[in-house]
C-alpha positions as CSV (number, residue, x, y, z in Angstrom):
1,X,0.2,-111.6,23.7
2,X,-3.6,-112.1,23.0
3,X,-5.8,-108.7,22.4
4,X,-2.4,-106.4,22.6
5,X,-1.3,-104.7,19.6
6,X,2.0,-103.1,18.7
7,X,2.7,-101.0,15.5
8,X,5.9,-100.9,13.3
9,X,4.9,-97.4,11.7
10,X,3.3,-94.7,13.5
11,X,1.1,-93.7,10.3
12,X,-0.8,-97.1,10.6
13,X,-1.1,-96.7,14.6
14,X,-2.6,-93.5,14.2
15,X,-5.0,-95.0,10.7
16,X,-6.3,-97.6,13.4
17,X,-6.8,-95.1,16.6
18,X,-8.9,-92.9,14.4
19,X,-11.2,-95.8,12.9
20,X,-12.1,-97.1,16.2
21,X,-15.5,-96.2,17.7
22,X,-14.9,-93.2,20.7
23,X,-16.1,-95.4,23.9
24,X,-13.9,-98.1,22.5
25,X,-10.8,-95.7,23.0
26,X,-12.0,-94.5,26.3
27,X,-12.0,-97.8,27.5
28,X,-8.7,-98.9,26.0
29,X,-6.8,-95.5,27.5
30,X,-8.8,-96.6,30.7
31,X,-6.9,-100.2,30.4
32,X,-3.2,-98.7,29.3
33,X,-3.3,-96.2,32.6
34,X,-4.0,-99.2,35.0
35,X,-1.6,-101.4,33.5
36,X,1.5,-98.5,33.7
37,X,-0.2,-98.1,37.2
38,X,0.7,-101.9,37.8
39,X,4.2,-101.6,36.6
40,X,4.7,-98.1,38.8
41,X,5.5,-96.4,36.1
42,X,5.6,-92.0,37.0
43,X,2.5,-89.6,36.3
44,X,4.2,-88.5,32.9
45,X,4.2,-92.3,31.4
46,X,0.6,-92.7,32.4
47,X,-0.6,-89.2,32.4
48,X,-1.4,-89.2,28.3
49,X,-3.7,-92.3,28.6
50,X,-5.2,-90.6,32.5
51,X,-6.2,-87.5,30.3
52,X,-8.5,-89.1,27.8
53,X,-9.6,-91.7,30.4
54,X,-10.7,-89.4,33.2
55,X,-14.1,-88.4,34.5
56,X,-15.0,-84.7,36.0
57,X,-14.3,-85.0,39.5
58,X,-11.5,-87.6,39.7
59,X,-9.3,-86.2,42.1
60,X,-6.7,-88.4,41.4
61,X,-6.1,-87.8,38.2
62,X,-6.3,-84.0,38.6
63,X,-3.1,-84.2,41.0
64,X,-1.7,-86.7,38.7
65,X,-2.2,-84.0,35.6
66,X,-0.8,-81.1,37.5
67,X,2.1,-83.5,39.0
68,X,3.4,-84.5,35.2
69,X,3.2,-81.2,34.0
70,X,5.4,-80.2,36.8
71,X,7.8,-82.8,36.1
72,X,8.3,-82.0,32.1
73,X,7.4,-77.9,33.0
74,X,11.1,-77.3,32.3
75,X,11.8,-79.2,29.0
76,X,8.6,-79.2,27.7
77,X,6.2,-76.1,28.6
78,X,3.2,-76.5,26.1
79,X,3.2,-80.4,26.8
80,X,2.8,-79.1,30.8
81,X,0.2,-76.3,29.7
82,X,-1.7,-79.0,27.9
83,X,-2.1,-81.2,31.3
84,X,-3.2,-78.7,33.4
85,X,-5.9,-78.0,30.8
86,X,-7.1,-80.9,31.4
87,X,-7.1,-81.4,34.7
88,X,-8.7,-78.1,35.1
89,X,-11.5,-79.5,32.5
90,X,-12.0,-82.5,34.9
91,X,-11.7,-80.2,38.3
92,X,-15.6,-79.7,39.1
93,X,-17.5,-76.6,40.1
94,X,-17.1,-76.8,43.9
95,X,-16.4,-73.3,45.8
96,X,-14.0,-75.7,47.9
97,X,-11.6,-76.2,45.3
98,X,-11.5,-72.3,44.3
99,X,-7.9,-72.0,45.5
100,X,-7.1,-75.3,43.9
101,X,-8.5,-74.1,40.6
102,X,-6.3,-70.6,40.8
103,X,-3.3,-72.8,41.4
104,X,-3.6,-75.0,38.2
105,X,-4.5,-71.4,36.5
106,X,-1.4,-69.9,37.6
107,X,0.9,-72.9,36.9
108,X,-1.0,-73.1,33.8
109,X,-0.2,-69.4,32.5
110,X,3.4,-69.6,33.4
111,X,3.7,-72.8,31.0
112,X,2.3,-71.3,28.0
113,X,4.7,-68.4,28.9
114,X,7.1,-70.6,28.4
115,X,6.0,-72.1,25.6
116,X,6.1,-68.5,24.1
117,X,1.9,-68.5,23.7
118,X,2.0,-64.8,25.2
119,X,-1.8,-64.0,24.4
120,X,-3.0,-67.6,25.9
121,X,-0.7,-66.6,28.9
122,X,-2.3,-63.3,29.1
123,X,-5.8,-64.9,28.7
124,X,-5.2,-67.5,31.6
125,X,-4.1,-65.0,34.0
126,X,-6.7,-62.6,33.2
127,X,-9.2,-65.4,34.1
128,X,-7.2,-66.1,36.9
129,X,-7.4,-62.2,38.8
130,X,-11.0,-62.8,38.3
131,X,-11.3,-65.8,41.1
132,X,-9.0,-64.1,43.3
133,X,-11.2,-62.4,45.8
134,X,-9.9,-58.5,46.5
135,X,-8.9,-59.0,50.0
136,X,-6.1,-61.4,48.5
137,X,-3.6,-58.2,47.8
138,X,-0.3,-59.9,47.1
139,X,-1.7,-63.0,45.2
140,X,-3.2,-60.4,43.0
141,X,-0.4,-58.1,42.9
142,X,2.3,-60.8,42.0
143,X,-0.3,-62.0,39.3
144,X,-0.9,-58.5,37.8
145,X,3.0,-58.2,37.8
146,X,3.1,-61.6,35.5
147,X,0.4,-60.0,33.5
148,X,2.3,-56.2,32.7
149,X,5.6,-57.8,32.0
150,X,3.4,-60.3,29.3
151,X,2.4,-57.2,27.6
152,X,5.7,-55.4,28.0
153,X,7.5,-58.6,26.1
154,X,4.5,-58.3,23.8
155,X,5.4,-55.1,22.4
156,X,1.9,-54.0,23.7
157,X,1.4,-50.4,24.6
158,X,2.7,-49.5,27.9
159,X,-0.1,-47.3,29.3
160,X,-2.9,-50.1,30.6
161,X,0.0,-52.2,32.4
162,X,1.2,-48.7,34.2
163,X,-2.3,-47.7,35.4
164,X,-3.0,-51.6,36.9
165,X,0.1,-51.5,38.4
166,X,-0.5,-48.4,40.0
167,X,-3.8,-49.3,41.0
168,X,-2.3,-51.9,42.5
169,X,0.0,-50.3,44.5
170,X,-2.4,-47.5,45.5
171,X,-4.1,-50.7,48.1
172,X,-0.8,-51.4,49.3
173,X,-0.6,-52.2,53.4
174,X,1.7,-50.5,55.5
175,X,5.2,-52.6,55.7
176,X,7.5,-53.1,53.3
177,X,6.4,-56.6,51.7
178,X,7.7,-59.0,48.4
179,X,4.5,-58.0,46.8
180,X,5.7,-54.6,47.0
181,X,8.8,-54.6,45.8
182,X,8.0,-56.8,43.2
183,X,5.3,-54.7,41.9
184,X,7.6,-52.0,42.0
185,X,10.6,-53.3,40.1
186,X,7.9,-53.7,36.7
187,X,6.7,-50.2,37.2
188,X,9.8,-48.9,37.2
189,X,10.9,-50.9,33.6
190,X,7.7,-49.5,32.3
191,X,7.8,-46.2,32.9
192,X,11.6,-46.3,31.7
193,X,11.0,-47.4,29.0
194,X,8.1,-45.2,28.1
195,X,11.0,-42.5,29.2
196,X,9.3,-40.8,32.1
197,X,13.0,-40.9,33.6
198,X,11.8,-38.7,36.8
199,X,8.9,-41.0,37.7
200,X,11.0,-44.3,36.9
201,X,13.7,-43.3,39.0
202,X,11.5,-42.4,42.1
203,X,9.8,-45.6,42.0
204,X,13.2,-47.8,41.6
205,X,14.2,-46.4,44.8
206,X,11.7,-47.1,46.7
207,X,12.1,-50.7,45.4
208,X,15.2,-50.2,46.7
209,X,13.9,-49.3,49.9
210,X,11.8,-52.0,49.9
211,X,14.7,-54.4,49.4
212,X,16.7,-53.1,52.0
213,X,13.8,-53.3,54.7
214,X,13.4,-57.1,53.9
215,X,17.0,-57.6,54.0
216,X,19.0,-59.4,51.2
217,X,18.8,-63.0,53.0
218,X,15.1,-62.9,53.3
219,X,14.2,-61.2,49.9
220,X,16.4,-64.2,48.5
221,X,14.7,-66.8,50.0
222,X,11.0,-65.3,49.3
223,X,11.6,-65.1,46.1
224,X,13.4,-68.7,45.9
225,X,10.1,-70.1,47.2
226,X,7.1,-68.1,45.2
227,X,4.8,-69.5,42.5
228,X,6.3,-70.1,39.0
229,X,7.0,-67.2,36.9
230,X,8.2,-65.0,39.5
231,X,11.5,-66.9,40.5
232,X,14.1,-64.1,40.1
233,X,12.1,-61.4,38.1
234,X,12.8,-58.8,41.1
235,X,16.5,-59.5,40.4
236,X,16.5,-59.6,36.9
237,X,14.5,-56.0,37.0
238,X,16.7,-54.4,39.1
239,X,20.1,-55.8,37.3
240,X,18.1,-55.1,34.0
241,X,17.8,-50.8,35.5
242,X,21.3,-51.0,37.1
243,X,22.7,-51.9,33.6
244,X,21.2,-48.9,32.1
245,X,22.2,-46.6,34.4
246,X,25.6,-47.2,34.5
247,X,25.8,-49.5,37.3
248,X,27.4,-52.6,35.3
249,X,29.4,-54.0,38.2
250,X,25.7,-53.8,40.3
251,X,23.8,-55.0,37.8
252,X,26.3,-58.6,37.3
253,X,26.0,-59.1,40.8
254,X,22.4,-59.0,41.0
255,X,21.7,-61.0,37.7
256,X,24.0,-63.5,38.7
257,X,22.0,-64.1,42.2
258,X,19.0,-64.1,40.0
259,X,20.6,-67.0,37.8
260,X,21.4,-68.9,41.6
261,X,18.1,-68.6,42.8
262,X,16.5,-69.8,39.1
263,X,18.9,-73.0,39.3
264,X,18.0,-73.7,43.0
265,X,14.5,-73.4,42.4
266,X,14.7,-76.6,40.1
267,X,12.8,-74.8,37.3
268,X,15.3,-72.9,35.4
269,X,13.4,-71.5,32.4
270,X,14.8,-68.0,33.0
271,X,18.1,-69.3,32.8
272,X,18.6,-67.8,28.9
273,X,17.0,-64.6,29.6
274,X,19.3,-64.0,32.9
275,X,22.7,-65.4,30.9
276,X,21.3,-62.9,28.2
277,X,20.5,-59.8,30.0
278,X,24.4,-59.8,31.5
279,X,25.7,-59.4,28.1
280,X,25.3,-55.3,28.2
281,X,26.9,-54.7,31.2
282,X,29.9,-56.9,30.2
283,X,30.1,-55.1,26.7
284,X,30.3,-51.6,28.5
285,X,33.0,-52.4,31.2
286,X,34.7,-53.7,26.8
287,X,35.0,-57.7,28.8
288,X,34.3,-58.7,25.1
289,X,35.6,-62.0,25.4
290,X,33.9,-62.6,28.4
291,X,30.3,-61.3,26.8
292,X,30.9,-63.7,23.1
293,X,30.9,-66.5,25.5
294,X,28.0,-65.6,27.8
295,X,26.1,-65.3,24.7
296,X,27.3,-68.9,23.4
297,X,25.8,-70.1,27.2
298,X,22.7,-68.4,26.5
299,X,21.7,-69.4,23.0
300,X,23.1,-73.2,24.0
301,X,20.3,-73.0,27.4
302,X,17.5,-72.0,24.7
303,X,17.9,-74.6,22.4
304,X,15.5,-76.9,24.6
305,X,13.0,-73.9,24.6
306,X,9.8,-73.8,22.4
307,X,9.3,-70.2,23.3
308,X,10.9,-68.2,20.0
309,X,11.3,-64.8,21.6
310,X,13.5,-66.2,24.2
311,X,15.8,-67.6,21.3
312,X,15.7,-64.6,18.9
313,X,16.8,-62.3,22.3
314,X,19.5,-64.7,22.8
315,X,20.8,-64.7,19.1
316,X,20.1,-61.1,19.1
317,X,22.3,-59.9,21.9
318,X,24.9,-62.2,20.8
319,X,25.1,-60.9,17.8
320,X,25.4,-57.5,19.2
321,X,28.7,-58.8,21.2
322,X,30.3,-60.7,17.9
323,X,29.9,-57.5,16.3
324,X,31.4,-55.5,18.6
325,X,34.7,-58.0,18.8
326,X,35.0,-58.1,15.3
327,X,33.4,-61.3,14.9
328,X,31.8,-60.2,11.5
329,X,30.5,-63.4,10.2
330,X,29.3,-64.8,13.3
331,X,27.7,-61.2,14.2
332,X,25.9,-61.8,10.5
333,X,24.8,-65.3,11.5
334,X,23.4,-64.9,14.8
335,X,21.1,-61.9,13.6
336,X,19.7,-63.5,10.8
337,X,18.7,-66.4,13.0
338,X,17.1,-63.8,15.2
339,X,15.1,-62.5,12.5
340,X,14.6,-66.3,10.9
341,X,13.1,-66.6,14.3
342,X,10.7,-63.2,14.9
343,X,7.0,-64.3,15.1
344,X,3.8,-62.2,15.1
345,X,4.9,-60.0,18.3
346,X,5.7,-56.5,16.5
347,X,8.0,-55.7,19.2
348,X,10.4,-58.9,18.2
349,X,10.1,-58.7,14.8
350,X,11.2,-55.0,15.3
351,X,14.1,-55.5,17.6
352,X,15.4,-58.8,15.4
353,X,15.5,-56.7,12.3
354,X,17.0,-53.4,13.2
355,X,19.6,-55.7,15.3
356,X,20.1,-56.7,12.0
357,X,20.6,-53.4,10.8
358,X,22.5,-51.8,12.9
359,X,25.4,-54.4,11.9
360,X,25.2,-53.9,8.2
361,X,25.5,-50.4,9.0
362,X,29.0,-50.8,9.6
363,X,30.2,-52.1,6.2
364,X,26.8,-51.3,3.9
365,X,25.8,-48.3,5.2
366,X,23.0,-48.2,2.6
367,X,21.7,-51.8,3.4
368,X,22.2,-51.1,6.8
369,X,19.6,-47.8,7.0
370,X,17.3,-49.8,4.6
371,X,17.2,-53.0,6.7
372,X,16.5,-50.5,10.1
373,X,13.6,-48.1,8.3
374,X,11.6,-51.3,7.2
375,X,11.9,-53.4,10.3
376,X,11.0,-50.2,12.8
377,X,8.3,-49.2,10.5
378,X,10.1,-45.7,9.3
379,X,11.8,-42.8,10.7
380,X,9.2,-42.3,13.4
381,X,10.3,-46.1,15.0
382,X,6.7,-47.0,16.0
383,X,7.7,-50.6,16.2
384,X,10.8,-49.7,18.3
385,X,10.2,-49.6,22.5
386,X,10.4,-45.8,23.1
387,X,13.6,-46.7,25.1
388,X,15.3,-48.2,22.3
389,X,14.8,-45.7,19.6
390,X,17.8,-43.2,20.5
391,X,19.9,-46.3,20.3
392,X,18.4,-46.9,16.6
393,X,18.1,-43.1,15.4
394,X,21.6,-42.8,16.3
395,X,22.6,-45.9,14.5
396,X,20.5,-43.9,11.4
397,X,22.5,-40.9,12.0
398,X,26.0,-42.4,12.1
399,X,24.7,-44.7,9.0
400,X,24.0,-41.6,6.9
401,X,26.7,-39.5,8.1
402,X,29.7,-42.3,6.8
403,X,27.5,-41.4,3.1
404,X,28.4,-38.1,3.8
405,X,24.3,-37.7,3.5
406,X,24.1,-34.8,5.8
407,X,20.0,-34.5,4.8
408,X,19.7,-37.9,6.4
409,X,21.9,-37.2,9.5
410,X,20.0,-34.1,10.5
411,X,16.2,-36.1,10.3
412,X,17.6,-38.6,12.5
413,X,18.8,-36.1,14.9
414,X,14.9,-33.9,13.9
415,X,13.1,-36.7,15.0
416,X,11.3,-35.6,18.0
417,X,12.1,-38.2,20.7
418,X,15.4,-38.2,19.7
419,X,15.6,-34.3,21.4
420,X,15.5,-36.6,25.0
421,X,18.3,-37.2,26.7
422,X,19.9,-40.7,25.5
423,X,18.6,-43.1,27.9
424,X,20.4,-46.6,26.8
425,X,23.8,-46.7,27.3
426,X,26.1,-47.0,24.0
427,X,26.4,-51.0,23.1
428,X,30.2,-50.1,21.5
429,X,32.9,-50.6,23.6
430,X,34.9,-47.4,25.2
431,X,37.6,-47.7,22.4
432,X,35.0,-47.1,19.4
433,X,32.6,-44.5,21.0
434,X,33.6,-41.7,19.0
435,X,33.4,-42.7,15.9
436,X,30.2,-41.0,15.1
437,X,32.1,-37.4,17.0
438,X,34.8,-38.4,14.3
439,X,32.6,-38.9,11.3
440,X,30.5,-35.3,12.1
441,X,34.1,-33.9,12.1
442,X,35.1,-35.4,8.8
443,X,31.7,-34.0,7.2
444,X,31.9,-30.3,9.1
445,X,35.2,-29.9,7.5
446,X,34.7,-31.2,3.8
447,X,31.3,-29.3,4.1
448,X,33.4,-26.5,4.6
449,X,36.4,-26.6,2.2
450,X,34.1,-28.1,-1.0
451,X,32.8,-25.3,-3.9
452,X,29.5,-24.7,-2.8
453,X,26.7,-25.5,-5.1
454,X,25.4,-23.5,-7.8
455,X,22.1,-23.9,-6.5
456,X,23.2,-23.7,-3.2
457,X,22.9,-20.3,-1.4
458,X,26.3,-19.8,0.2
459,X,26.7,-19.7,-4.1
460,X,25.2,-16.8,-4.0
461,X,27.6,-13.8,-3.0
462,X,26.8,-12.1,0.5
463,X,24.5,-9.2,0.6
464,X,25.6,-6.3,2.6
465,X,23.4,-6.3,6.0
466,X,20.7,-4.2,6.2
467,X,21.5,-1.0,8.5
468,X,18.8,1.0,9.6
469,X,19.0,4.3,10.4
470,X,19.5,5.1,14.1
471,X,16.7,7.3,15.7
472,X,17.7,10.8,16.7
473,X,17.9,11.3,21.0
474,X,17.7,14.8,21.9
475,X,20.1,15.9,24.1
């Protein structure tokens, strides 16, 4: 057809799009949206050209934008967050439209959430609580809860999210509300896994409370129907707790109704995480089998994610459950994608590589403890969440006891956190859980029947003690 133009190679299309003069291209976007307009083609054919065609104030391409993005929100996060940037660069400074404009920020944060852009998340929703007027209370909370559980999965430190939350909670109305109880669940995660056991405890009850004062069939359907981003993050909190108490059976149930409410909502980008977090409770009741192909379910829902901690969890917890089957070679594989896939978050990179570690361990004990030191950052595990390092200085421990290095065993078991009481449950199944009981046995009684040392002062032959004389009592 005259004046329409169609390119073979994608190269030459983009040569001739950056040669032509800027109005020229404004015009011709302008002229490509009205004629998919025409045809009736859907907001995410047209909303490309309705970006770069669009004047400040058109309404109609603002809901078109923020329509799109909602339709490809799922599949393709960053392509979503990058609509709703512009139709909040084309929404107009109007005090009216205030709500409007916290709306797009919102869906906008979630999307780069998804996309695994944790800091622009964090940056969008920060930006966000400040349009929120303070009267607002459980907009603000359920914002300030997306915010602390960004900087949890960050690996930030844990001490700013646990004061806001508080704070939060501290202008909490009488009643029990959603807003409350989700606000509550994230404190509670938090101060676990900072390991103030006492304080995380109280606060998951009265979650608990919470829940049970909304009642099960409301709490479902509130949380079925609130913004993006919180869909099923009060269930996935409490089955996350439950598992490491050693409520397994509690913590399927309420994972799975987490999973049904993420698939009714039509959204579904928690799916992985859910599928994922069920694997620990299935290895400790030893459903092996059952956990292997949970896994396979949650790495297969993530291949269609662009967020990379999502995978490497996925690939990491799987690996975790090939391992523990026997499943060497697959265990192998699946942690080395996870670390293939850590990016700059410390906290990944940390949990990918002791993951990694802790399964060498088994067979190279050597590569094993060196693979663990270097990805944690040394013995002190800065780069480990303070929940997880028992887990990992007992991995040390066991790692250095099957080398008979008894040196190594005991600075595991110096360290000072590692004095708390274990707070993650063991990952091995029932059947293996004494092997490291079995290996301090083996060492205790070679220790004791091996020629000591010349250097080595049980060498040395025993001094007669020391007896002082007794003082004289008069009668």
């Amino acid at each position: 057809m005259p004046r329409r133009f169609s390119f073979r190679h994608p190269v030459v299309r983009h040569a001739v799009y950056a040669a032509v003069p800027g109005a020229w291209r404004l015009r011709a976007h302008a002229r490509a949206a009205a004629a998919l307009e025409r045809r009736s083609a859907g907001p995410v054919e047209r909303a490309h050209h309705v970006e770069h065609a669009a004047q400040r104030g058109d309404r109609a391409a603002i809901d078109l934008l923020a329509d799109a993005s909602q339709r490809v929100f799922e599949q393709a996060p960053a392509t979503a967050a990058r609509y709703l940037e512009s139709a909040l660069r084309l929404l107009p400074d109007d005090a009216d439209l205030t709500a409007y404009r916290i709306e797009l920020l919102q869906t906008r944060a979630y999307a780069l959430l998804g996309a695994g852009q944790l800091d622009a998340a964090h940056g969008v929703l920060t930006d966000t609580l400040q349009l929120v007027p303070p009267d607002a209370w459980e907009r603000r909370g359920l914002l300030i809860c997306s915010q602390t559980s960004i900087e949890a999965w960050s690996g930030r430190p844990v001490a700013e999210p646990i004061r806001r939350l508080r704070a939060a909670l501290s202008e909490e109305p009488g009643g029990p509300s959603l807003t409350g109880f989700a606000l509550r669940m994230p404190l509670a995660s938090l101060e676990f896994l900072d390991l103030r056991l006492d304080r995380a405890a109280e606060i998951a009850t009265e979650a608990l409370a919470h829940a049970r004062d909304l009642g099960d069939r409301r709490l479902e359907h509130d949380i079925a129907d609130i913004e993006l981003g919180q869909q099923s993050l009060g269930f996935w909190d409490l089955g996350w707790a439950l598992g490491f108490v050693g409520r397994y059976e509690e913590a399927l149930s309420q994972l799975r109704r987490a999973v049904t409410i993420d698939r009714r909502s039509g959204h579904g980008y928690l799916i992985p995480v859910l599928l994922a977090t069920q694997l620990n409770p299935l290895i400790q009741l030893g459903r092996l089998t059952e956990a292997v192909a949970l896994g396979e379910e949650a790495v297969e829902a993530t291949w269609t994610s662009s967020n990379p901690g999502r995978r490497l969890g996925a690939h990491g917890d799987l690996a975790l459950a090939r391992h523990l089957s026997g499943d060497t070679d697959g265990a192998q594989h699946d942690a080395h994608e996870a670390v293939r896939l850590a990016s700059e978050a410390r906290l990944w990179r940390a949990r990918a590589g002791w993951t990694l570690g802790l399964i060498q361990a088994d067979s190279q004990p050597e590569a094993g403890i060196a693979t663990i030191l270097q990805a944690a950052g040394g013995w002190e595990l800065p780069d480990v969440v303070t929940a997880e390092r028992p887990l990992v200085w007992a991995a040390l421990t066991e790692a250095h006891l099957h080398l008979a290095d008894m040196a190594g065993a005991a600075r595991g078991r110096a360290c000072p956190r590692n004095r708390r009481r274990r707070t993650r449950p063991d990952r091995r199944p029932p059947a293996r859980r004494g092997r490291t009981q079995a290996g301090r046995r083996r060492v205790r009684a070679l220790r004791s029947t091996a020629p000591p040392r010349p250097d080595d002062p049980r060498a040395a032959p025993p001094r007669r003690p020391h007896l002082a004389p007794r003082p004289h009592r008069p009668a």
